[in-house]
N, C-alpha and C positions, 0 to 999 in steps of 0.2 A: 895836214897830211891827207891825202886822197886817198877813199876808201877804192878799195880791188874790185873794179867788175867780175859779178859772179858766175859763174861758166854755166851750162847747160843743167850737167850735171847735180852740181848744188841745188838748181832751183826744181829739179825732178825730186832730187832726195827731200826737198823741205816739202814737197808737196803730198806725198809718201809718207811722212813723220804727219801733219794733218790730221789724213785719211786716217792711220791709225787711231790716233788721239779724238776724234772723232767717233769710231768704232768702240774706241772703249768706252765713252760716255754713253754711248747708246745700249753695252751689255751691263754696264753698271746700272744704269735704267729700268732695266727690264729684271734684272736680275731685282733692285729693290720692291718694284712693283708683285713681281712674284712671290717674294717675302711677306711684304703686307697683303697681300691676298689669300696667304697660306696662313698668315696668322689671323688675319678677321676669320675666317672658317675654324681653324682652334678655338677660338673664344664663343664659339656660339651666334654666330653674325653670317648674313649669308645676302646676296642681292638678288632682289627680284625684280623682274620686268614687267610692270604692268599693260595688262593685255583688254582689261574689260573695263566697260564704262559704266559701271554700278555704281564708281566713287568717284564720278568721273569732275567732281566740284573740289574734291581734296584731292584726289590723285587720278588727273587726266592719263588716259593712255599713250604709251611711249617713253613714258619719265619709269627713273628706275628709283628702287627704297631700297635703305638698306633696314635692315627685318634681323632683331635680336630671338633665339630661337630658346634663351632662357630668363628673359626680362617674362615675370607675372601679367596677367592680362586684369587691366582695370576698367571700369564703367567709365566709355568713351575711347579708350583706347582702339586705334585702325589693328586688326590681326591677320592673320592668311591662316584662311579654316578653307578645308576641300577647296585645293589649290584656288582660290580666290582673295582678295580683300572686303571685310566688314567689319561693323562698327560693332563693338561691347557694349547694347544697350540694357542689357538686362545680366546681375549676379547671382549663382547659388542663392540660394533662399529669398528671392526677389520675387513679389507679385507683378505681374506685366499684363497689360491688355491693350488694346489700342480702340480708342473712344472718337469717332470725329476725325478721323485720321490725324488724328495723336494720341504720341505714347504714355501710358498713363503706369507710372512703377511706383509702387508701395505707395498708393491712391495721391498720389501725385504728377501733376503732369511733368514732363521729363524736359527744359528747354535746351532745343535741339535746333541753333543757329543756319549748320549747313547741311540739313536737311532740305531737300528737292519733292516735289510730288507729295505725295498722302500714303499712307497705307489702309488698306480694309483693317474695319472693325473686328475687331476677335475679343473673344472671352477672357477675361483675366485669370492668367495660370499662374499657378506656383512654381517655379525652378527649385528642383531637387539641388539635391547637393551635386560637387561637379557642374552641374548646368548652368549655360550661358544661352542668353537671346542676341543673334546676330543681327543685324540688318543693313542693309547698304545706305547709302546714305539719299538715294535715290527709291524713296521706299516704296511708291511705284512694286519695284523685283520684289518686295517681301522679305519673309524673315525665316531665321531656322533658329529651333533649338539645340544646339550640340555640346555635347560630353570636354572637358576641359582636356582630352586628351587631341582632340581632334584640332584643334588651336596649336597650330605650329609653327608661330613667332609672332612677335607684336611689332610693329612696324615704327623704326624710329624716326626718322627722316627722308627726305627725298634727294640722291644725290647726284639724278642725273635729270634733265641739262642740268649746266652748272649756273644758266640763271636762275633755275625754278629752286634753288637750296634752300630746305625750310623744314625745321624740326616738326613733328610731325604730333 
């Protein structure tokens, strides 16, 4: 049996049905991506775009982290203190100084792989409670002391481009 050449018509309408179904994938898209944007921000999760080349060996500028804003900050962990990225080299009640441009914590040297540069020698201090010793990982910049409050997220991964993805 011979199939019915399709008129004008028809083939306007199937192209019309398409566009639609088309359209809907694209607001089903957008609408889940909206979702999971709205829920990592619930949970404590937030992305940030790095801007500075302090870390610039573990997080080059232009690549984005996603940054847990209630994960604990541990020794060695990347943070975002006073809108930047640094390293947690130094904890609460931790002796710190740096000797020979190394770091030297609870009369220990500290091995510090993707460390770039040296830092000046300093004195060995005490961290109070609360207190943490930052420093980039280019220590060259130097270091700060800051209050556990000032530490507003620990950085988990990197997950923009999508070839540089790498826990962090």
């Amino acid at each position: 049996m011979a199939r019915k050449a399709k008129t004008g018509k028809q083939i306007r309408k199937k192209r019309r049905n398409r566009k639609r179904a088309g359209a809907g994938t694209v607001a089903a898209f957008i609408i889940a991506a909206l979702c999971l944007g709205i829920g990592i921000r619930l949970f404590g999760f937030t992305f940030i775009y790095v801007t500075s080349g302090r870390m610039a060996e573990t997080l080059p500028p232009g690549h984005v982290v996603l940054v847990s804003r209630m994960a604990p900050a541990e020794r060695g962990d990347i943070v975002l203190a006073n809108g930047g990225f640094s390293r947690v080299v130094g904890m609460p009640g931790d002796r710190v100084g740096v000797s020979g441009g190394r770091l030297i914590v609870n009369s220990a040297v500290l091995d510090e792989p993707y460390v770039i540069g040296s830092a000046a020698d300093a004195a060995e201090t005490l961290l109070g409670a609360g207190r943490y010793l930052l420093m980039a990982d280019d220590r060259s910049v130097g270091g700060m002391i800051v209050s556990a409050e000032t530490i507003s997220g620990v950085a988990l991964f990197i997950v923009w481009p999508l070839g540089s993805f790498s826990f962090l």
